[in-house]
Wavefront OBJ file of the C-alpha trace (Angstrom):
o trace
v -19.127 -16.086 -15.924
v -20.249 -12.864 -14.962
v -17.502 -10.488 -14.468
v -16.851 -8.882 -10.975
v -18.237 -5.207 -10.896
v -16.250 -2.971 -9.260
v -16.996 0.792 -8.269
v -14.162 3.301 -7.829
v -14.494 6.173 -5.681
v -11.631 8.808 -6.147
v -10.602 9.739 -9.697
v -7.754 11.352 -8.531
v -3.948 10.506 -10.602
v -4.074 7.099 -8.632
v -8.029 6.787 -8.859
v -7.453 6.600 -12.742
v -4.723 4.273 -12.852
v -6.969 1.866 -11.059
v -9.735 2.624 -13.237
v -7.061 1.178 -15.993
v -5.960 -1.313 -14.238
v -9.767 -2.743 -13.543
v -10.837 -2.441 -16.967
v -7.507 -4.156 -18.670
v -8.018 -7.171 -15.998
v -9.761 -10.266 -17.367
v -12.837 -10.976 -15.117
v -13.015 -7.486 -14.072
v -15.344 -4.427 -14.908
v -15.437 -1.127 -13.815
v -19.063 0.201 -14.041
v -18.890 3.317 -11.884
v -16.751 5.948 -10.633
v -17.291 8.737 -7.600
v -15.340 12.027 -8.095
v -16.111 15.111 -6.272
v -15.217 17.988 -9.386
v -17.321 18.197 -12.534
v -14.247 18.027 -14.802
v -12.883 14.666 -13.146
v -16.279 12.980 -14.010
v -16.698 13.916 -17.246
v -12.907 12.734 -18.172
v -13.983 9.188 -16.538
v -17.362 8.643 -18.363
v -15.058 10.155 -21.792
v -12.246 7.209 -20.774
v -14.540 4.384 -19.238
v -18.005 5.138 -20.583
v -19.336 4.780 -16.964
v -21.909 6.329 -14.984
v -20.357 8.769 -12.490
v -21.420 10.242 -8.905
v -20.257 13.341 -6.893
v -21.062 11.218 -3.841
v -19.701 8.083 -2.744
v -23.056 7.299 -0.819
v -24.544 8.008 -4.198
v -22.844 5.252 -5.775
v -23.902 2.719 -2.512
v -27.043 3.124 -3.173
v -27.159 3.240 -6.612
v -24.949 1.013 -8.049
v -25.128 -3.264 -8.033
v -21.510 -3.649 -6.688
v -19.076 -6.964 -6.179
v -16.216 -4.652 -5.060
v -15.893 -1.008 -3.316
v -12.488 0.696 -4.591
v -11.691 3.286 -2.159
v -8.638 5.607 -3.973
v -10.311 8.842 -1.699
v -8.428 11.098 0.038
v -6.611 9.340 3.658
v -9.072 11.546 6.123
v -12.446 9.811 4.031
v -11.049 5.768 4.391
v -12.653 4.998 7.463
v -16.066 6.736 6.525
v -15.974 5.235 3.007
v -14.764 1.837 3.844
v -17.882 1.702 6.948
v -20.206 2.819 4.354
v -19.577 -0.063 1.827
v -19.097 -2.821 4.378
v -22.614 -1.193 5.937
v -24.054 -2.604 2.493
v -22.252 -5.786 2.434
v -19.533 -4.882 -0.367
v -16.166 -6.202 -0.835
v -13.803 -3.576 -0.352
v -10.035 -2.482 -1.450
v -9.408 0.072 0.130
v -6.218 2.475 -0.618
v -3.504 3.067 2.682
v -3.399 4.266 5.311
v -6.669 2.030 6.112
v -7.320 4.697 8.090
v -5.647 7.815 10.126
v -6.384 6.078 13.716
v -5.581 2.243 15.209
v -9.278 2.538 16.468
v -10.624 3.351 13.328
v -8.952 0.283 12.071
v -10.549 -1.453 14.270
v -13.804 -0.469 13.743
v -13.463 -1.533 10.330
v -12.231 -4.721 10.731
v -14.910 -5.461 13.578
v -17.954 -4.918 10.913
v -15.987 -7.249 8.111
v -16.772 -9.823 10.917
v -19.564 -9.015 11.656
v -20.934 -8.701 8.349
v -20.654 -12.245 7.738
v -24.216 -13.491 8.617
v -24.118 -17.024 7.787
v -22.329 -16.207 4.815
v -18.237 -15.896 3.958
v -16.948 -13.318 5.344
v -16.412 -9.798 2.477
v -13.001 -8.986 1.675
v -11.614 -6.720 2.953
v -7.987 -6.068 0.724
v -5.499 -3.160 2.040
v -3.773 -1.557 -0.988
v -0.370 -2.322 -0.340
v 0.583 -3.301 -4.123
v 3.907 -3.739 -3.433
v 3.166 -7.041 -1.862
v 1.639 -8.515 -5.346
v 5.377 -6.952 -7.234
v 7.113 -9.054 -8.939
v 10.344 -7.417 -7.359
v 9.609 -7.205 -3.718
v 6.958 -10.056 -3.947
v 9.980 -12.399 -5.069
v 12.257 -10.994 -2.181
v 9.416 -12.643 0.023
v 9.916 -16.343 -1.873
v 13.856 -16.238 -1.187
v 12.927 -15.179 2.422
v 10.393 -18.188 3.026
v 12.422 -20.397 1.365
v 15.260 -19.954 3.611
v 17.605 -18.563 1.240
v 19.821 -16.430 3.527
v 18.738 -18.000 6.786
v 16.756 -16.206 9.430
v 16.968 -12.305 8.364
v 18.985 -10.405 10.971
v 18.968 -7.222 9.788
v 17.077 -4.939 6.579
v 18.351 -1.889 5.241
v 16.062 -0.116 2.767
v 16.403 3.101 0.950
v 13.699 5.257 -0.676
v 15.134 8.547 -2.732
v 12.716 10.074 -4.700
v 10.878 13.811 -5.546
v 7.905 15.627 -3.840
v 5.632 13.075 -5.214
v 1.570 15.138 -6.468
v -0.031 16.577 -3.591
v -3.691 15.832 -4.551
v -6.686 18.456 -4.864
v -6.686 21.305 -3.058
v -2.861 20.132 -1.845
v -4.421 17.942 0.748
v -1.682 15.613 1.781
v 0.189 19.089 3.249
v -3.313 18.983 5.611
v -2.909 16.925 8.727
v -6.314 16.568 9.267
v -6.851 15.645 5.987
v -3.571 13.415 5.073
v -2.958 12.177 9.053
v 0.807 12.772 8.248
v 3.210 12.513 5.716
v 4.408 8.915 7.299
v 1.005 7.738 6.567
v 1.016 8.293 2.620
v 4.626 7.703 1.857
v 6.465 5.383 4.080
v 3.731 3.286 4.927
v 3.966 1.182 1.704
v 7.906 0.195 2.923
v 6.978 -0.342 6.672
v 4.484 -2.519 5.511
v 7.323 -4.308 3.408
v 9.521 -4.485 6.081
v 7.023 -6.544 8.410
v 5.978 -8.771 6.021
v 9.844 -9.819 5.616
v 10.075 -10.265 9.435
v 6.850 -11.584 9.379
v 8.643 -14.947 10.350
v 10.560 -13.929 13.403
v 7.954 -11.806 14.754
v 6.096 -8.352 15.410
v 8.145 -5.131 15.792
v 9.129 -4.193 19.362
v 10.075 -0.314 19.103
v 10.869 2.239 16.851
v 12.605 5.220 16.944
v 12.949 7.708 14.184
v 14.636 11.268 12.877
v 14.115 13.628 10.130
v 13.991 17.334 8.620
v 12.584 19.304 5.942
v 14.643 21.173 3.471
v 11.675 24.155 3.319
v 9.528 25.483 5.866
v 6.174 22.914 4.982
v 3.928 20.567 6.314
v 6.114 17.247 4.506
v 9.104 15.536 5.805
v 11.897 15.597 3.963
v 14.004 13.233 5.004
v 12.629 10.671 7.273
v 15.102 7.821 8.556
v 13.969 4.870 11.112
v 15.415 1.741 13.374
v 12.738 -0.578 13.672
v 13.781 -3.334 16.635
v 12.592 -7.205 16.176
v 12.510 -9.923 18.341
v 16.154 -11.671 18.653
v 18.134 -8.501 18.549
v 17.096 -8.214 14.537
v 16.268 -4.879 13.165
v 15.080 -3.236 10.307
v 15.992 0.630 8.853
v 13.821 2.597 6.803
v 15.484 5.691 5.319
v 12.480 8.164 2.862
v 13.758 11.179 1.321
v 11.650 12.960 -1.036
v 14.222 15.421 -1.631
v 15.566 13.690 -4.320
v 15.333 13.000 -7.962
v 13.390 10.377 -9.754
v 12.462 7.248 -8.007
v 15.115 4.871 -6.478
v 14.418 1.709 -4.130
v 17.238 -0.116 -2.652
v 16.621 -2.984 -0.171
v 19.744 -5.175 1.719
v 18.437 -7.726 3.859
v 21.056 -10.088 5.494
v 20.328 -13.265 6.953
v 22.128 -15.454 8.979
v 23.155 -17.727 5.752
v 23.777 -15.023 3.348
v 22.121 -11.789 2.105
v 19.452 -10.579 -0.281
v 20.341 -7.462 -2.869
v 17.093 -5.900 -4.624
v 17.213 -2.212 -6.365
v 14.653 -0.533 -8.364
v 14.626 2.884 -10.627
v 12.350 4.846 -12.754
v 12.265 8.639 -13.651
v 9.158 8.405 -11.869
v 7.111 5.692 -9.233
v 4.659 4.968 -12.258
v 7.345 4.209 -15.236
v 6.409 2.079 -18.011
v 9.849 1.647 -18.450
v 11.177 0.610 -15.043
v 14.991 -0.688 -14.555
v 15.338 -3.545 -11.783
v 17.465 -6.320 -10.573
v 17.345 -9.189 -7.915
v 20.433 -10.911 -6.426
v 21.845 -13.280 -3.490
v 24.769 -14.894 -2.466
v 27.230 -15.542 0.665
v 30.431 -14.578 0.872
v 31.959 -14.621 -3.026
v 29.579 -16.060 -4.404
v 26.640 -14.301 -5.987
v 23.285 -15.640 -7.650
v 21.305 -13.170 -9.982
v 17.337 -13.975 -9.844
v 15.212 -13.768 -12.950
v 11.981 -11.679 -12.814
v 9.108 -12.871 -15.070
v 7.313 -10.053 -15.413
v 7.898 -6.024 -14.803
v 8.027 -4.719 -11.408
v 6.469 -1.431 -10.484
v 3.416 0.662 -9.055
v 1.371 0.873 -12.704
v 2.448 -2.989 -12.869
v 2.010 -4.225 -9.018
v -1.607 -2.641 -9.043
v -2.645 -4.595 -11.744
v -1.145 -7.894 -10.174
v -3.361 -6.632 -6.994
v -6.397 -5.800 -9.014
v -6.149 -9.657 -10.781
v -5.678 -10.784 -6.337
v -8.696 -9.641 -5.558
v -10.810 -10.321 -8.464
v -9.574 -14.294 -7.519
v -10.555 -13.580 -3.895
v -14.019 -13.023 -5.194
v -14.459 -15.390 -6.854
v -13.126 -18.122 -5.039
v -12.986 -17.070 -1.802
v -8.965 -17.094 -1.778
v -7.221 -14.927 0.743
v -5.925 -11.601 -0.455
v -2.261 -11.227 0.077
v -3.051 -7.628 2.510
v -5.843 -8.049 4.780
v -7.135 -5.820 7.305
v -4.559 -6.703 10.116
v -1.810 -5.907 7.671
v -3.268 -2.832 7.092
v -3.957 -1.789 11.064
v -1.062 -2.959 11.634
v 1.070 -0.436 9.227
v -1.509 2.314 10.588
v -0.140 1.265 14.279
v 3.634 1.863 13.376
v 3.432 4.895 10.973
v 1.674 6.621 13.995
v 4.640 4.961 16.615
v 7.035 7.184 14.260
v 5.375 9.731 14.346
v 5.332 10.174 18.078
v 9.101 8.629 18.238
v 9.806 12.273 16.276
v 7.880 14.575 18.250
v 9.627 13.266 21.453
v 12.626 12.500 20.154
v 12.493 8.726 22.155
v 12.150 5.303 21.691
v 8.774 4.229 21.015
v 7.755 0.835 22.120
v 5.202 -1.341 19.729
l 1 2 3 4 5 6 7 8 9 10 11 12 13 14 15 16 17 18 19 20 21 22 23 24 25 26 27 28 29 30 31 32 33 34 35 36 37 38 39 40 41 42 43 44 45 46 47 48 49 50 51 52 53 54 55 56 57 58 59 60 61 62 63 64 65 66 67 68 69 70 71 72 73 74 75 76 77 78 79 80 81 82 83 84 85 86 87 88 89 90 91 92 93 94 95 96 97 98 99 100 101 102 103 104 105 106 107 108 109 110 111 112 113 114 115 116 117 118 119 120 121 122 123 124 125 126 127 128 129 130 131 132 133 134 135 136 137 138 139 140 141 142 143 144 145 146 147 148 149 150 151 152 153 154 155 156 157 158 159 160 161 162 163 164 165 166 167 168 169 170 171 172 173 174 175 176 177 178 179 180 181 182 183 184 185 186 187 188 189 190 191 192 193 194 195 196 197 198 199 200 201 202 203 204 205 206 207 208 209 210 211 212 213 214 215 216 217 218 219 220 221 222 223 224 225 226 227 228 229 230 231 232 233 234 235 236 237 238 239 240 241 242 243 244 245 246 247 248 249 250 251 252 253 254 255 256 257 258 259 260 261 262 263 264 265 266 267 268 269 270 271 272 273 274 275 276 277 278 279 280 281 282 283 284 285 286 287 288 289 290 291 292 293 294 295 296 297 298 299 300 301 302 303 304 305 306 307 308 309 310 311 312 313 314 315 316 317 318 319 320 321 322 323 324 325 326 327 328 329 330 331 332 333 334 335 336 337 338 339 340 341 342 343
């Protein structure tokens, strides 16, 4: 079978690690790459032996494509993700899916309409924390009805000032959206996909401060309401050290533990442990396989490749991703006027 040909635009620190990630996944092959500087093509046609384009429009029309990659800067998702579905490409595209709700929906109006008598492209959001073994197996215990109905999340994010891209672009509004947008996103998304069985979020209101005088948050801390009187808090400091996750979720039967570490989001050599219980008793979880970003992208990579090919659903779609877009931006106005934001 011939395998699915996939076309990366970005080659950026998280451009390359999908470029890895496509080439080590069986079925998959990476056959181009867009990157705007000289230097960053020649290192991917030294590493992949692929063609390479300082234009992602280049590529379009160039290339014989199954699957669009889209690991470009936040401000260039909508243009980027219009262009590909414009030539009838399946697309993963990176978060935010884009830096406006309308521009969401623009995209996700021309996957429909795209369709023309045939199946519809897909159209996969890039929230790899979904396909983790870690926070992918939270989901089972959750659907399974292991603690009940959840009542209430906390969840914990402690890390350092994470790369800032070319030029420093995610400290650009108008190029990044806002910092809420590149960094918290991938744990709001989380967080509704755990409540995804008791319903939508109904407000949000949220705090924070910066430690220096820049463009990034700090320390970013929200209350997310759900229907039921359940609720969900987000707490994102990136004025820590290393990279820590910590998720409590408790249900009305019992209660979910999950933690993760690393010295840094992309470890090799990540440390991580799953647990439930009620009351005394306590029940560790095994986890097949290591959990992670370098890990959970492949695991995404191998989703969409099976999507495809057979036409399976992908486990982000567009909604998901609008949806994230929708709330990120709720924040965000929740901190400028220092209210209650309702969803």
């Amino acid at each position: 079978m011939r395998p699915v040909r996939f076309g990366l635009m970005g080659y950026g620190e998280w451009g390359q690690w999908h470029g890895r990630c496509i080439n080590e996944t069986a079925g998959a092959s990476l056959v181009a790459v867009t990157e705007c500087t000289e230097e960053g093509r020649r290192a991917a046609e030294k590493c992949f032996g692929v063609r390479t384009y300082s234009s992602y429009k280049e590529l379009i029309e160039e290339e014989e494509l199954d699957v669009v990659d889209i690991v470009l800067p936040n401000y260039l998702h909508y243009e980027a993700a219009m262009a590909a579905l414009r030539a009838g490409k399946n697309v993963l595209l990176e978060k935010p899916m884009a830096l406006r709700v309308e521009e969401c929906d623009l995209i996700l109006r021309l996957a429909r309409e795209n369709r023309a008598g045939k199946k519809m492209p897909v159209l996969a959001i890039g929230f790899e924390l979904r396909s983790s073994s870690l926070w992918g197996r939270v989901k089972e215990l959750i659907q399974r009805g292991t603690i009940g109905i959840p009542r209430a999340l906390n969840m914990e994010v402690f890390r350092f000032l994470p790369e800032l891209g070319l030029g420093k672009w995610r400290l650009k509004k108008e190029k990044a959206g806002s910092w809420i947008l590149d960094g918290p996103i991938h744990y709001f998304d989380l967080i509704r996909w755990y409540f995804q069985g008791i319903g939508e979020p109904q407000s949000i209101y949220s705090v924070a401060n910066s430690l220096r005088e820049r463009a990034l948050i700090d320390n970013f801390s929200s209350i997310i309401r759900f229907p039921n009187g359940s609720h969900a808090t987000l707490s994102y400091s990136i004025g820590g050290y290393g990279h820590y996750i910590t998720v409590n979720i408790m249900g009305s039967e019992g209660a979910i533990r999950a933690h993760w570490e690393g010295v840094a989001s992309k470890t090799s050599e990540p440390k991580f442990y799953l647990e439930y219980g009620r009351n005394k008793a306590k029940y560790q979880v095994p986890i097949e396989r290591p959990a992670g970003e370098i890990f959970d992208l492949k695991a995404e990579i191998e989703q969409v490749v099976r999507a495809v090919r057979e036409g399976s659903a992908v486990i982000a779609t567009g909604k998901d991703g609008r949806e994230a877009v929708r709330i990120c931006l709720a924040a965000e106005r929740s901190l400028e006027a220092g209210e209650i934001i309702q969803l």
